[in-house]
C-alpha positions in Angstrom: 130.1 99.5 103.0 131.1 96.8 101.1 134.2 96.0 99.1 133.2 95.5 95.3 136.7 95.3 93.3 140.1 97.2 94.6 142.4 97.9 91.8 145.5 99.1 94.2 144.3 102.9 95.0 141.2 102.7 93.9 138.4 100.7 95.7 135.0 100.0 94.4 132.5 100.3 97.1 128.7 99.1 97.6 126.6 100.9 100.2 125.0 98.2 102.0 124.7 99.7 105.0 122.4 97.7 107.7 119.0 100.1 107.9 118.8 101.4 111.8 116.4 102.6 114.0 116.2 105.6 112.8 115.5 104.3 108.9 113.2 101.9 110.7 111.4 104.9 112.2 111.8 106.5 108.8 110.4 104.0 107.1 107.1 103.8 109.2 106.3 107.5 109.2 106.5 107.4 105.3 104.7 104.8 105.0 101.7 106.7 106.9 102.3 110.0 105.5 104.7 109.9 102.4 103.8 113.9 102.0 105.4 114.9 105.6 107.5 117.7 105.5 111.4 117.1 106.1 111.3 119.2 109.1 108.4 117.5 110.6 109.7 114.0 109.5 113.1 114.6 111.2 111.3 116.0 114.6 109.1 112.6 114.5 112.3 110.3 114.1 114.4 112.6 116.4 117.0 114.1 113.8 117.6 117.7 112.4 116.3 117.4 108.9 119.6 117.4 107.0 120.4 113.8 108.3 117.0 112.8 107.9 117.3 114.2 104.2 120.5 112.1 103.6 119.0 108.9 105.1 115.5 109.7 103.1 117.6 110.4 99.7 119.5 107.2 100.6 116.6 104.8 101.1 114.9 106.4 98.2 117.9 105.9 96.0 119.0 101.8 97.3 115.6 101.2 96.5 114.0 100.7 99.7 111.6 103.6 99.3 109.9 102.5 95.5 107.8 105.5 95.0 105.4 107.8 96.3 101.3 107.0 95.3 98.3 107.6 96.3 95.6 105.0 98.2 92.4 105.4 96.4 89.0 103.7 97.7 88.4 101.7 94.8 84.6 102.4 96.1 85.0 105.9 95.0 85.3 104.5 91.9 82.3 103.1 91.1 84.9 100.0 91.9 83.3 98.7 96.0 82.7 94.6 94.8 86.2 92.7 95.3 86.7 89.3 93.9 89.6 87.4 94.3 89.9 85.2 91.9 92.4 82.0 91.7 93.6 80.3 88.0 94.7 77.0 87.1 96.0 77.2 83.6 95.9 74.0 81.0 99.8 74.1 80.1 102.8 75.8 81.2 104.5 77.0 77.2 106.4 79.7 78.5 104.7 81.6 75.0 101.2 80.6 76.6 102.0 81.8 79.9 103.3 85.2 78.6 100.1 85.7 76.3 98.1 85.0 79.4 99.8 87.1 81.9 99.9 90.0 79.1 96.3 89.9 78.9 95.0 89.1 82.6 96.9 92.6 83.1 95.5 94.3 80.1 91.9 93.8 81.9 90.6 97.4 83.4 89.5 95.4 86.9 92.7 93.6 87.8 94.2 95.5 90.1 96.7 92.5 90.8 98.2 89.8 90.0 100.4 87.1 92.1 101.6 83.7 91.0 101.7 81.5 93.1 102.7 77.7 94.7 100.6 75.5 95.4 97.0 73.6 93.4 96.2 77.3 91.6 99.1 79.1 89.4 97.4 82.9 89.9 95.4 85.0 92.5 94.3 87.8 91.3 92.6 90.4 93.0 89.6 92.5 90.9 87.5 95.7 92.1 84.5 95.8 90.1 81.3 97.8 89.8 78.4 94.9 91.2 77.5 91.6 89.8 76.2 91.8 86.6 80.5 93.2 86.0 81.3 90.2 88.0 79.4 88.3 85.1 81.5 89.8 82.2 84.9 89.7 84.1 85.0 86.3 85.9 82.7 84.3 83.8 83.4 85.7 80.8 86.9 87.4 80.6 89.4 85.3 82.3 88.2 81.8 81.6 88.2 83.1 77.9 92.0 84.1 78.6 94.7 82.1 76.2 95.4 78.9 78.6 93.1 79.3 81.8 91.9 76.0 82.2 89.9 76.6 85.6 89.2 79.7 87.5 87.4 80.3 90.6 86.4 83.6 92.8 85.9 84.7 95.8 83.4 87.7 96.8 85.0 89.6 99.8 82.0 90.4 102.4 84.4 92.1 104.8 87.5 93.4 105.2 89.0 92.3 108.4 92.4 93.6 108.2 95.0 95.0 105.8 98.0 96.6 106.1 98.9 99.3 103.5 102.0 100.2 105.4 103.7 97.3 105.0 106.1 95.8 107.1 108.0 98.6 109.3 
């Protein structure tokens, strides 16, 4: 815990509390299986569950634990071409930058968006359907976005590695 204010009796306190082992271990099992069952998550992290409940509701409530979701195949969704995609924009107005970021989001096949350091201002990932939406969405869409001076994308061939679970 951490001392916020103290106004003589009463003390204002932040818990900050270092995360453990055990939230560590947590932490990883969620991240595999976010549906386990209290009982079976506290026998996997060797608790009882009403500890493993506190230290769940806690990381859940600090904001370690964002939400619960569900990884869909983007394949399954008529969705199997990826494209990253990298955009240099043409000026940085802070009005122009919103109206673009506003509608590179507002585009069904972005499925994210990152800005980023360095000779490119965006990467954004898009699942599409095959090439001829490749056409309408890369060569059509985003450079036609307010302010995207250059854009250029990538067509995954393989996934090599990625790591849903994060970084437990």
């Amino acid at each position: 815990m951490r001392v916020l204010a103290s106004f003589g009796i009463l003390t204002l306190m932040l818990s900050t509390r270092e995360l453990d082992s055990i939230d560590h271990a947590i932490l990883r099992v969620m991240q595999t299986n976010g549906r386990i069952s209290i009982n079976d998550l506290a026998e996997r992290v060797g608790l009882s569950a009403s500890p493993t409940l506190r230290r769940l509701r806690h990381l859940e409530e600090s904001g370690v634990i964002r939400g619960y979701r569900a990884d869909i195949d983007p394949a399954a969704l008529g969705r199997g071409l990826t494209v990253w995609v990298t955009v240099r924009l043409a000026l940085y107005d802070p009005d122009e930058l919103a109206a673009f970021e506003q509608s590179l989001v507002a585009l069904d096949a972005v499925t994210s968006v990152h800005h980023v350091t360095g000779d490119v201002d965006y990467l954004v990932r898009v699942d599409i359907a095959d090439l001829d939406a490749y056409d309408q969405v890369i060569r059509r869409q985003i450079p036609s976005l307010p302010g995207a001076a250059h854009v250029t994308s990538y067509v995954v061939t393989s996934t090599i590695a990625e790591h849903p679970d994060g970084p437990c």
